[in-house]
C-alpha positions as CSV (number, residue, x, y, z in Angstrom):
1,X,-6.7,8.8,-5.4
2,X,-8.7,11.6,-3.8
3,X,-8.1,13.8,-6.9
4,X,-8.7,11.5,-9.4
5,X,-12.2,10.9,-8.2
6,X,-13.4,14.0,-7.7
7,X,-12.4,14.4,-11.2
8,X,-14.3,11.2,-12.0
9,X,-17.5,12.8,-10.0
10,X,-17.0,16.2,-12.1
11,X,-17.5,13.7,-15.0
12,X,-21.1,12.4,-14.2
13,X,-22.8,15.5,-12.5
14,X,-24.1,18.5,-14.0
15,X,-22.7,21.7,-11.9
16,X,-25.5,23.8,-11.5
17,X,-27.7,24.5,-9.0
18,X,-31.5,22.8,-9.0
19,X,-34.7,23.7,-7.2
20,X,-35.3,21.5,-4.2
21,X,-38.5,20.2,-4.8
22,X,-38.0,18.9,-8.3
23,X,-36.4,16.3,-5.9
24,X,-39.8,15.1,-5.0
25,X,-41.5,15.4,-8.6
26,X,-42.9,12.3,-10.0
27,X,-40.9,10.4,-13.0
28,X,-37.5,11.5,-10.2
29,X,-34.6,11.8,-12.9
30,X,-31.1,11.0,-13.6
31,X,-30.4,15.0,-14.7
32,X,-32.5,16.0,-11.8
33,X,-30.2,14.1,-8.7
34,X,-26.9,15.3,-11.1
35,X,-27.8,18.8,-10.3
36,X,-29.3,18.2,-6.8
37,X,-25.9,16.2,-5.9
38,X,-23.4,19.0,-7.1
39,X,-25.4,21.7,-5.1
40,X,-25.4,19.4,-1.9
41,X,-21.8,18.4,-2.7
42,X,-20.7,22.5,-2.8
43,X,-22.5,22.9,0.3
44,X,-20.6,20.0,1.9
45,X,-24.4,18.9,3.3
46,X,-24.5,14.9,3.6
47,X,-28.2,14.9,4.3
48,X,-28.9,16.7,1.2
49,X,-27.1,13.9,-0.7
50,X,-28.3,11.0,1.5
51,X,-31.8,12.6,0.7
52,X,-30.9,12.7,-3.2
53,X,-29.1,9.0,-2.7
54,X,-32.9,7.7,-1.0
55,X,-35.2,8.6,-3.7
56,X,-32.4,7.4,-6.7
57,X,-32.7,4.3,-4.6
58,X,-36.7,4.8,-5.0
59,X,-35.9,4.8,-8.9
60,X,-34.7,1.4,-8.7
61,X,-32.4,1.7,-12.0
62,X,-29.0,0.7,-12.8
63,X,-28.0,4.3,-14.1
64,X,-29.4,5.4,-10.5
65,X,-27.4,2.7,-8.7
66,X,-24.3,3.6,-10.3
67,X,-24.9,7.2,-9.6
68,X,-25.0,6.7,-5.8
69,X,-21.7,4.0,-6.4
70,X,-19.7,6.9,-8.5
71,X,-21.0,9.4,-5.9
72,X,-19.9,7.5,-2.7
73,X,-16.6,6.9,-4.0
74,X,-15.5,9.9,-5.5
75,X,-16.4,11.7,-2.2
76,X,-14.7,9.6,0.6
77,X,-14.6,12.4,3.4
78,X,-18.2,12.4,3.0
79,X,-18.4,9.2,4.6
80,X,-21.4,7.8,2.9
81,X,-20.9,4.2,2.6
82,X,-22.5,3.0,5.0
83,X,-25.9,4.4,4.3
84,X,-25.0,3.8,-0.1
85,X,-24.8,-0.1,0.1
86,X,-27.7,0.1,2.1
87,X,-29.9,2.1,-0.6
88,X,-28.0,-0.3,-3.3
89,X,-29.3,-4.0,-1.4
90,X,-32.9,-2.6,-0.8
91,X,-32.9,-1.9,-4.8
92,X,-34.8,-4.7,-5.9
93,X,-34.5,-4.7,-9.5
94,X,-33.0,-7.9,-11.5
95,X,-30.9,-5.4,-13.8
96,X,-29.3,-3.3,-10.6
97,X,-28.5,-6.8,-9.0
98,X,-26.6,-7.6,-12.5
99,X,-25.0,-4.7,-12.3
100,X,-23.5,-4.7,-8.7
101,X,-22.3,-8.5,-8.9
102,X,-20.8,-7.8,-12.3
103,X,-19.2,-4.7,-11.6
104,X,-17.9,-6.2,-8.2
105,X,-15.6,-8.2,-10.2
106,X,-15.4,-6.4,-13.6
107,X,-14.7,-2.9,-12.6
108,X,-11.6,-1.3,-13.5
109,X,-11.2,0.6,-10.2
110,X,-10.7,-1.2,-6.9
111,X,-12.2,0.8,-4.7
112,X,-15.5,0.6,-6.6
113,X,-15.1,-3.2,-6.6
114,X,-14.6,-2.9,-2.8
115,X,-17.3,-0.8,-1.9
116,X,-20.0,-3.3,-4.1
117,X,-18.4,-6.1,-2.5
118,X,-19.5,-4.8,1.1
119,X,-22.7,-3.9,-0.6
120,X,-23.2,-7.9,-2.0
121,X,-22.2,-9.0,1.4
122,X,-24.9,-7.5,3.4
123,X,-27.5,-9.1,1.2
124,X,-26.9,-12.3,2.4
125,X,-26.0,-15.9,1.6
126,X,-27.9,-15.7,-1.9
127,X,-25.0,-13.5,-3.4
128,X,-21.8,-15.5,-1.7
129,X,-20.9,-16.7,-5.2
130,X,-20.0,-13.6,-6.2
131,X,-18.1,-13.0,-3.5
132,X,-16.2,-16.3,-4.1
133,X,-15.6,-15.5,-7.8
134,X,-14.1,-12.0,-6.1
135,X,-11.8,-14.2,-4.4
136,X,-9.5,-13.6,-7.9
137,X,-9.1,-9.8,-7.5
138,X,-5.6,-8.5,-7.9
139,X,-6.0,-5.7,-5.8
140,X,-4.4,-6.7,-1.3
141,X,-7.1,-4.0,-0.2
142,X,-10.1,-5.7,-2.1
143,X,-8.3,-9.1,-0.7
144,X,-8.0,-7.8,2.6
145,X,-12.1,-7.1,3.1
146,X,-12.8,-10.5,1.8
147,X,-10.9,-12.2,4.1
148,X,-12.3,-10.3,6.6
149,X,-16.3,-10.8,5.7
150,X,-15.3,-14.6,4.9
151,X,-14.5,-15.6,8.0
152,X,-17.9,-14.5,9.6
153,X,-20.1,-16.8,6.9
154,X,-18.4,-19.7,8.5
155,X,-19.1,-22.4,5.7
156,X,-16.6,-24.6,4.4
157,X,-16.8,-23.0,1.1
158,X,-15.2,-19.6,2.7
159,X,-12.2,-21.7,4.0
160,X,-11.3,-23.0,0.3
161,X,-12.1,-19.1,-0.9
162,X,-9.6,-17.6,2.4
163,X,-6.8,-20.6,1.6
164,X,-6.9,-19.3,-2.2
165,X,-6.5,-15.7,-1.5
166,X,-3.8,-16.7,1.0
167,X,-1.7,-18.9,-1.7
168,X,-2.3,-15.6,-3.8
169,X,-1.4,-13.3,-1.8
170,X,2.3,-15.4,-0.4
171,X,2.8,-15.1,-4.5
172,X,1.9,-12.0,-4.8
173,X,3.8,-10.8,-1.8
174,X,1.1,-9.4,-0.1
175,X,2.0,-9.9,4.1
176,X,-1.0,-8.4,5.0
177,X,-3.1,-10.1,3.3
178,X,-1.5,-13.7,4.4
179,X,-1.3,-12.3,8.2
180,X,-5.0,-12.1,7.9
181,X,-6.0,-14.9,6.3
182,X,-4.0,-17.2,8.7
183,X,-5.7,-15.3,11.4
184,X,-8.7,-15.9,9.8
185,X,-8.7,-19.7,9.2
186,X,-7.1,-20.3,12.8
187,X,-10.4,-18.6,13.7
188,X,-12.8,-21.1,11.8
189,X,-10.8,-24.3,12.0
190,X,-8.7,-24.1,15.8
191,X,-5.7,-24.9,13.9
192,X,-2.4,-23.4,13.3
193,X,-0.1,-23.8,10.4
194,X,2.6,-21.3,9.1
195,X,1.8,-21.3,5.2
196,X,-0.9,-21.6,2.7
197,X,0.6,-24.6,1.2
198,X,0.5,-26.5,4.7
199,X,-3.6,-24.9,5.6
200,X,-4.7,-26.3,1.7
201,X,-3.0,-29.8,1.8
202,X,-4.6,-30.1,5.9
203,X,-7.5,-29.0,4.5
204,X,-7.7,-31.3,1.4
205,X,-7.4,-34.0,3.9
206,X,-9.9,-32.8,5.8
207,X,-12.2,-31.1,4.8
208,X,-15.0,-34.1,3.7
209,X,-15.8,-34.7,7.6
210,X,-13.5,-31.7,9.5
211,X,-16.5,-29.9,11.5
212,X,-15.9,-26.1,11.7
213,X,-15.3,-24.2,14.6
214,X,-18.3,-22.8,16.4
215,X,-18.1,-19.2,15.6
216,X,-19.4,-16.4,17.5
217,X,-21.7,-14.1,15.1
218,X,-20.3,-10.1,14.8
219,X,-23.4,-8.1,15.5
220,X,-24.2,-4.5,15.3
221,X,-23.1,-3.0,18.4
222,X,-24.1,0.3,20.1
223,X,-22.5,3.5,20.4
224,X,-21.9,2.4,24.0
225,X,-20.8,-1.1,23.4
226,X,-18.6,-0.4,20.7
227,X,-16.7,2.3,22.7
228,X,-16.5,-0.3,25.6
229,X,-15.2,-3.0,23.2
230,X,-12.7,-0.7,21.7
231,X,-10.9,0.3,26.0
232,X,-10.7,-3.7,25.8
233,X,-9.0,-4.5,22.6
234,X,-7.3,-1.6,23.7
235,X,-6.2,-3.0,27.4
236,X,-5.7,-6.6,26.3
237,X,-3.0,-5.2,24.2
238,X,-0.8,-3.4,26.2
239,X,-1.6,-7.1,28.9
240,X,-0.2,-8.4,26.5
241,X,3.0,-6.5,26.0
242,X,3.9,-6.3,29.9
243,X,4.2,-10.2,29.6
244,X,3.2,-11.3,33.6
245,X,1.2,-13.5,35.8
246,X,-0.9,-10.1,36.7
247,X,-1.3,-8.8,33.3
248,X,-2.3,-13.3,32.2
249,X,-5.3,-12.8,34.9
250,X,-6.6,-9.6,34.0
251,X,-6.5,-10.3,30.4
252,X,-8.7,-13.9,31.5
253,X,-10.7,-11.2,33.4
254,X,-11.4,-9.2,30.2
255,X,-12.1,-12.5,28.2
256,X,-14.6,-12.7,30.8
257,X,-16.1,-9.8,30.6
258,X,-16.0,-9.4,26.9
259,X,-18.2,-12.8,27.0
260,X,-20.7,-11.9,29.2
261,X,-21.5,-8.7,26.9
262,X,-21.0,-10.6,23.6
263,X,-18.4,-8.5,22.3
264,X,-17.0,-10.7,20.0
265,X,-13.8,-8.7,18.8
266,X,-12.6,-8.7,22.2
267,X,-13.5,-11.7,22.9
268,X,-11.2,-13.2,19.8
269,X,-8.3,-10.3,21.0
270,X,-8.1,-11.5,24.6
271,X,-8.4,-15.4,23.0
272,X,-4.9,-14.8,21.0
273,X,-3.0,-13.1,23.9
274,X,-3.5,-15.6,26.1
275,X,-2.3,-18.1,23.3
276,X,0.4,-15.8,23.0
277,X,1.6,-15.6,26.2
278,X,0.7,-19.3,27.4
279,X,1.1,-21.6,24.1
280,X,-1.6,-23.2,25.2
281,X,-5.2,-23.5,23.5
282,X,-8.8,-23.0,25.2
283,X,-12.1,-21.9,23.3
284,X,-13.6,-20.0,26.2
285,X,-13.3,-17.5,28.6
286,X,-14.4,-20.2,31.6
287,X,-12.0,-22.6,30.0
288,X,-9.0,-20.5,30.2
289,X,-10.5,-19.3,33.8
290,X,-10.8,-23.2,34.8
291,X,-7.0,-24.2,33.8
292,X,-5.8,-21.0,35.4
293,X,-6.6,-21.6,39.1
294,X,-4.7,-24.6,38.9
295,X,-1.7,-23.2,37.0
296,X,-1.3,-20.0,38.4
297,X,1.2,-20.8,41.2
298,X,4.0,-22.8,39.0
299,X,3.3,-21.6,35.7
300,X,6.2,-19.6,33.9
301,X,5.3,-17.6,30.8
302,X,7.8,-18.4,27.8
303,X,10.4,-16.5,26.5
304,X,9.2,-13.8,24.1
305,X,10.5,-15.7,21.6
306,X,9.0,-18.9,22.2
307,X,5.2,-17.4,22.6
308,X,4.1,-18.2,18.9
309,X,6.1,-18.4,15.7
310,X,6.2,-14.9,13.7
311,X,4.2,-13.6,16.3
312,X,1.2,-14.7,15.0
313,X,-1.2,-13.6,18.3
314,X,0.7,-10.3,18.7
315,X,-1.6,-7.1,19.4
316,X,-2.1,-4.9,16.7
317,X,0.4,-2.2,18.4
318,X,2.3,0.5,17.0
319,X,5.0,-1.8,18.1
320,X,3.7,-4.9,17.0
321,X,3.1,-3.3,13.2
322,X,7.3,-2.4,13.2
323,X,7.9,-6.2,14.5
324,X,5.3,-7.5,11.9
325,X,7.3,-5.6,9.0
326,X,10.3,-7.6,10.0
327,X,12.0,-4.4,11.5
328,X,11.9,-5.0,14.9
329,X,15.7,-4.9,15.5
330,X,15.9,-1.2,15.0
331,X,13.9,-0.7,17.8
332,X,15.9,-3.6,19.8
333,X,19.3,-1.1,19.0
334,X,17.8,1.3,20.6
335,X,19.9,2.8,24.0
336,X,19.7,4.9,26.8
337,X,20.8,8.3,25.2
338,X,19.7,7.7,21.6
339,X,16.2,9.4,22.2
340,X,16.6,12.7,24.1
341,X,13.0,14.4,25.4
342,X,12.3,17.8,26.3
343,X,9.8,17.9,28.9
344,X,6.9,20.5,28.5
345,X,3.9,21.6,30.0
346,X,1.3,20.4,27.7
347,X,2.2,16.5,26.6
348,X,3.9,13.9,27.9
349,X,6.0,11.9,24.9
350,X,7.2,10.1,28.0
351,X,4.1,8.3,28.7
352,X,4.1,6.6,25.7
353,X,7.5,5.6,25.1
354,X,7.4,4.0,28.3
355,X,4.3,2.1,27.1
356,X,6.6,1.1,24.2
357,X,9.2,0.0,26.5
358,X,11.7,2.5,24.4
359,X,14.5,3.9,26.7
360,X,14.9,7.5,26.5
361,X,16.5,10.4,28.5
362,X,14.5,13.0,30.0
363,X,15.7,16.6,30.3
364,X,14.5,19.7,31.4
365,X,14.4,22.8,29.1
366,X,16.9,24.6,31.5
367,X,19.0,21.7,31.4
368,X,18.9,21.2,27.9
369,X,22.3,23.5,26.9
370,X,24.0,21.0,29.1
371,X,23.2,18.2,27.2
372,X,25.9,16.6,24.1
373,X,24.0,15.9,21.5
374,X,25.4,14.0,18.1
375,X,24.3,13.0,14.8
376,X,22.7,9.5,15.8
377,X,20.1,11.0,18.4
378,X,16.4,11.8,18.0
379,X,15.1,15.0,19.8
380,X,12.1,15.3,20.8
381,X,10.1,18.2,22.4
382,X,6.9,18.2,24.1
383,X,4.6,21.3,24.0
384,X,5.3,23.9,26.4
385,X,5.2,27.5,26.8
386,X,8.5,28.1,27.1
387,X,10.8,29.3,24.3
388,X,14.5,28.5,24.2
389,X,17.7,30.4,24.3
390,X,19.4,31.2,20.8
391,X,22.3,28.9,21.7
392,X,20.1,26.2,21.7
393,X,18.5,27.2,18.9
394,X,21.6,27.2,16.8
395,X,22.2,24.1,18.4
396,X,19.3,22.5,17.4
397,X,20.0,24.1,13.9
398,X,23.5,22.0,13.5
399,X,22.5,19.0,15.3
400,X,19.5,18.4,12.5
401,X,22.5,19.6,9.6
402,X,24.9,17.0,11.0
403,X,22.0,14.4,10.7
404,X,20.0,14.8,14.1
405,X,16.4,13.9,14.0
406,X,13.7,16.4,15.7
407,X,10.1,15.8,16.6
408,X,7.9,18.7,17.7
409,X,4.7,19.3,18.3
410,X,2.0,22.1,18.6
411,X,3.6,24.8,20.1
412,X,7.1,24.3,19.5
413,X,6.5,25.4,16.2
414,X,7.0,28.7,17.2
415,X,9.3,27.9,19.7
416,X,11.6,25.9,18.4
417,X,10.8,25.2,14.1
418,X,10.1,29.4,12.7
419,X,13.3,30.2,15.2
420,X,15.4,27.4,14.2
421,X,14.4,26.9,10.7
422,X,13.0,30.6,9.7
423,X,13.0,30.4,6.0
424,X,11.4,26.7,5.7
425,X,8.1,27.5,8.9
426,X,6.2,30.2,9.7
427,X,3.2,30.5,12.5
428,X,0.1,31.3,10.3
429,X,-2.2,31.7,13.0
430,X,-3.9,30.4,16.0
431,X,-7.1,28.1,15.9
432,X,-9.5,27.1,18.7
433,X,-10.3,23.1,19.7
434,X,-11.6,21.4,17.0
435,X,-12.4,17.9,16.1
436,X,-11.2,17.2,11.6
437,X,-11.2,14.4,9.8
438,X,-7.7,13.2,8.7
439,X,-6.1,11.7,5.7
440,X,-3.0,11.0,3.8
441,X,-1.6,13.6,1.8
442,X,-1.9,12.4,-1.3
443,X,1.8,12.8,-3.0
444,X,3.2,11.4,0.3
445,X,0.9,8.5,1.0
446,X,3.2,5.9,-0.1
447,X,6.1,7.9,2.6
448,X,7.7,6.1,4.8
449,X,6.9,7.5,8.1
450,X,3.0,7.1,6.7
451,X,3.5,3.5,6.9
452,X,0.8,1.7,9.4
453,X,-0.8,4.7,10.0
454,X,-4.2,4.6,8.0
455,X,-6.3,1.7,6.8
456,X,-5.6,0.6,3.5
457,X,-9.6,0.9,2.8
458,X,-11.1,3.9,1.9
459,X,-14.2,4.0,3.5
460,X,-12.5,2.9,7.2
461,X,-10.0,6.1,6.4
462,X,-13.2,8.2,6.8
463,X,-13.5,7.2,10.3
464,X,-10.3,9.0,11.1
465,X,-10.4,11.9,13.2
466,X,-8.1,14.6,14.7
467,X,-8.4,16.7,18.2
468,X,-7.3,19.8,18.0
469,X,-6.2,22.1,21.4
470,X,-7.2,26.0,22.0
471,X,-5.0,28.0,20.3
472,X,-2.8,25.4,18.8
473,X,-0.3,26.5,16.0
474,X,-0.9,26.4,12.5
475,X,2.0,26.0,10.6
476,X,2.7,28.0,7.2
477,X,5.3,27.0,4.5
478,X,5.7,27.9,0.4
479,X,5.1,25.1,-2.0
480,X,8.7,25.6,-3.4
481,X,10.1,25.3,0.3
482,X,10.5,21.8,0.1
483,X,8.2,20.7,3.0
484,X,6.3,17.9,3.0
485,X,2.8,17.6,4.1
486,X,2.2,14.2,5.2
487,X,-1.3,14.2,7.3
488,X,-4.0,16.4,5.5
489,X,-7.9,17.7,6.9
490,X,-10.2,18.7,4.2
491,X,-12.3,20.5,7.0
492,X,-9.3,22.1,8.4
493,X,-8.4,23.4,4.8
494,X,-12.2,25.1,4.2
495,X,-11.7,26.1,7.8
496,X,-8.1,28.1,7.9
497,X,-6.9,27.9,4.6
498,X,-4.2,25.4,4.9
499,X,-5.5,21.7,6.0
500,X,-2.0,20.0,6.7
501,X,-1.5,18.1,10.4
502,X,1.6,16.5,9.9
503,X,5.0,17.4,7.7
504,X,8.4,16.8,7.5
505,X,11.5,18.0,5.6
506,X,15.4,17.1,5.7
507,X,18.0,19.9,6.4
508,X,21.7,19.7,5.3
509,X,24.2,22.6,5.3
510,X,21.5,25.3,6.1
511,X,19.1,24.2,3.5
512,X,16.1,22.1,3.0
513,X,17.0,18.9,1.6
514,X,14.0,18.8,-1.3
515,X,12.6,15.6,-2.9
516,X,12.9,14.5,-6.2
517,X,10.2,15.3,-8.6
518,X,7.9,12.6,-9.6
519,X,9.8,10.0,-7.0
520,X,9.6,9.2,-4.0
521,X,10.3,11.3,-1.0
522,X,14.1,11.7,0.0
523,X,12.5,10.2,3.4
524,X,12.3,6.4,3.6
525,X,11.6,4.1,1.3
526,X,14.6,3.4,-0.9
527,X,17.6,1.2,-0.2
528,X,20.5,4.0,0.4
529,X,24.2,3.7,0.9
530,X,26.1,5.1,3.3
531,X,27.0,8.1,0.6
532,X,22.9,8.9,0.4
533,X,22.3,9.0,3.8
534,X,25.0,11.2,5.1
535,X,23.6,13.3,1.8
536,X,20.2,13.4,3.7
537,X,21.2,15.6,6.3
538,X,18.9,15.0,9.4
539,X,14.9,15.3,9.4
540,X,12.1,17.3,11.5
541,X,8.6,15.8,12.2
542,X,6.0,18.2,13.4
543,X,1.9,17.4,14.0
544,X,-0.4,20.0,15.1
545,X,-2.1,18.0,18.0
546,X,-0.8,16.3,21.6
547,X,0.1,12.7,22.2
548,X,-2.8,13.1,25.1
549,X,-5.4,14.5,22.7
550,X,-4.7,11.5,20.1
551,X,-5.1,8.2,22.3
552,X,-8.4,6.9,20.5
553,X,-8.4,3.4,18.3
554,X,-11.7,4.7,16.9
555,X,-10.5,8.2,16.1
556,X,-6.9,8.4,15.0
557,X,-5.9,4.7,15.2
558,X,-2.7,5.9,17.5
559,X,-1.6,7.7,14.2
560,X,0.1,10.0,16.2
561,X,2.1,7.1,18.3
562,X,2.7,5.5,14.6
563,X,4.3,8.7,13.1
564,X,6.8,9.0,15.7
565,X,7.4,5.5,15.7
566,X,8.3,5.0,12.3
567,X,10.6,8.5,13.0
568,X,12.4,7.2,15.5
569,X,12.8,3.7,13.1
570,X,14.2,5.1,10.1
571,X,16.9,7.1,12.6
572,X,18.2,4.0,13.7
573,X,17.9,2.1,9.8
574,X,20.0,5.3,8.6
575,X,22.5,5.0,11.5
576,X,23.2,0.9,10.4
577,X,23.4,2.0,7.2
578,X,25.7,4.4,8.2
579,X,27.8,1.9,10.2
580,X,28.2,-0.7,6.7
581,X,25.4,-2.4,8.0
582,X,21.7,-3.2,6.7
């Protein structure tokens, strides 16, 4: 997508460079902020073009409007959306106002549609037709944002728009979309129901003299608040996954909280774990607090199974996001053995699969020549600075041919992936710590270890960000080696030269198992038989970057945690397939 708008930006600014102060001249023109937006652009300076984006907004035209639309969309990593639809809704003119409702429904590309459709909704009630008529859209991303600004305006209108996006999207077979408008109209109404057909003929009965929900208002939190908000969706979750009396009261505790600082999010995140976990229904913190102290002493959470159909009130996990895709039996296969770790100096993969309540077997790196491995296993190294011995090198070299899986990060490029693999890695160089902003690599976005790991919405993507250590490893690699860059950094890239986080590639019989052109990677995906997969050979996942280093919902969205989940997952879909089974 990225390419294709920066070709589309290319398109509608002049490249050459312009004096600053014709900026300021009276009669500011279209040519003029063309020129001025290239130069700022090619300098990578955001407050050059947020200075350009003010005074088209000053212009008050719909040739300046859609300049600062084309602009914002074509250069995502800039992350200027925010400060765009506010320019476009202070623009008072009756023409730019045509122009951003009809193009919010008219335009041929989606993410335009999506980023005037956040534009029309912070100007208010007057424009919520629009955003009903926008309620037809094709697109699950464009779908997906509706839902999510509908259920804030909290009118009964917005619960007939959320029910017909949700009989749309079951059609269309958009899960997401349905997940989150049931989540959405559970929210406004207090009521559950498993389909859009059963919400629209409820509501048709209804909805004459149904009286909605009272609904806390989102509000613009601070730096500080939103961190704080972010440790307790963050802590709710994993309450929620531990599944005890302890973790029930300090999620009630965190409900309290969250309501005493009006964090809404949090609030709503501690409300559906506690339906989760107790079947039960409360609308407030002092409620749930109230039925508690009598309850506590008997009171026997339900099986897993019986805590909510579908697992509607699940966290939004790394786990969770495998269950939701209807794959949570490959983790359930999972045994003792299956997942070997290497411990290391620097990381601790441990940590985390623990948290995911994944068994694994820990080894040390002296102890690792003593260790069996076989085809159906997942290895996985934590940094360290310490190499291995070549007989576990060309151990590691077989295991991955016969159809072993390997995870490494950082430093184990060099001492483990150029040793093992010599031909496919090399160590570029060194770089320092470093905070980059991360995307999908465009080729391999639809991959299948990329699945759940970014937002579907562009202009949340640019939120992303990536920590890197001292002296972490870059990775080198030849575009005919058949690697595949997964995780890509446009600062890295202007930085070092090469701006991939995250690849992968297969290995069979001492060579790289390459993709097919113009298809899909040979990695996930597809439906294979047992003939493709023993084909495959076995895969290697490396990230530049430490489990530790990567723990932040804001930052990275546990991207890290997602990648290796997904791994691990399509190890144990290739070993049922395998087996005869699906």
């Amino acid at each position: 997508m990225s390419f294709r708008q920066n070709r589309l930006l290319m398109s509608v600014i002049i490249l050459t460079c312009a004096v600053p102060s014709l900026l300021f001249a009276k009669g500011f023109k279209i040519r003029t902020a063309k020129k001025m937006l290239a130069r700022a652009i090619s300098k990578k300076d955001k407050a050059e073009v947020l200075t350009v984006f003010k005074k088209l907004g000053e212009e008050n035209t719909v040739d300046a409007a859609e300049l600062i639309v084309n602009v914002t969309a074509s250069q995502l990593q800039m992350d200027l959306s925010d400060s765009a639809t506010n320019i476009l809704i202070e623009m008072k003119s009756s023409k730019v106002a045509d122009y951003i409702t009809e193009d919010a429904i008219k335009n041929k590309k989606w993410w335009i549609r999506l980023l005037l459709i956040i534009a029309i909704d912070k100007k208010g009630k007057d424009e919520r037709e629009t955003l009903y008529k926008s309620c037809q859209d094709e697109h699950p991303v464009v779908l997906e944002e509706l839902v999510s600004i509908l259920k804030y305006h909290h009118d009964k209108k917005s619960v007939d728009a959320i029910i017909s996006i949700y009989e749309r999207a079951d059609k269309s077979g958009f899960a997401d979309v349905s997940e989150g408008a049931n989540t959405a109209l559970h929210a406004l109404t207090d009521k559950s129901f498993e389909a859009a057909v059963d919400w629209k003929n409820w509501w048709n009965t209804v909805k004459a003299s149904f009286a909605l929900k009272k609904l806390r208002k989102k509000r613009t939190l601070t730096a500080d608040e939103a961190e704080a908000q972010d440790e307790l969706v963050s802590e709710i979750a994993d309450l929620e996954e531990e599944r005890t009396k302890d973790a029930l009261e300090k999620i009630i505790e965190a409900y309290e909280k969250s309501e005493k600082s009006d964090l809404v999010e949090a609030c709503q995140r501690a409300d559906k774990a506690l339906r989760a976990l107790t079947r039960l229904k409360f609308v407030s913190a002092k409620l749930w607090r109230g039925w508690w102290e009598k309850a506590k002493e008997s009171f026997k959470i339900p099986k897993k199974d019986e805590a909510g159909k579908k697992g509607k009130f699940r966290a939004n996990t790394v786990t969770a996001r495998i269950l939701k895709r209807g794959e949570g039996s490959y983790l359930e296969s999972i045994k003792k053995g299956d997942i070997i770790v290497v411990e290391g100096e620097y990381d601790e993969v441990q940590a985390i699969l623990d948290v995911l309540k994944i068994p694994y077997t820990s080894v040390t790196r002296a102890k690792l020549q003593t260790v069996k491995l076989n085809k159906n296993q997942v290895l996985i190294f934590n940094c360290s600075s310490g190499g291995l011995t070549g007989k576990n090198i060309k151990t590691i070299q077989a295991f991955v041919s016969a159809g072993g899986y390997v995870f490494t990060s950082d430093w184990e490029l060099h001492n483990v992936l150029t040793r093992a693999f010599p031909k496919v890695l090399s160590l570029k160089k060194r770089i320092d710590n470093d905070l980059v902003d991360i995307a999908p690599y465009p080729p391999a976005a639809s991959h299948a270890y990329l699945r759940d790991v970014f937002p579907r919405n562009p202009y949340k993507l640019t939120k992303f960000r990536w920590k890197i250590d001292a002296s972490s490893d870059l990775h080198g690699f030849s575009a005919k080696s058949g690697v595949v860059p997964l995780v890509f950094s446009t600062e890295m890239n202007a930085k070092h030269g090469t701006g991939v986080v995250a690849l992968t590639f297969r290995w069979r019989g001492g060579v790289v198992v390459k993709p097919k052109r113009k298809k899909r990677a040979t990695t996930g995906g597809a439906k294979y038989s047992q003939k493709a997969v023993e084909k495959l050979g076995g895969s290697v996942l490396h990230v530049l970057g430490h489990f530790n280093a990567q723990a932040d919902p804001k930052g990275d969205g546990y991207a890290l945690q997602q990648l290796l989940l997904n791994f691990i997952v399509e190890k144990q879909k290739f070993r049922a397939i395998a087996k005869g089974k699906k």
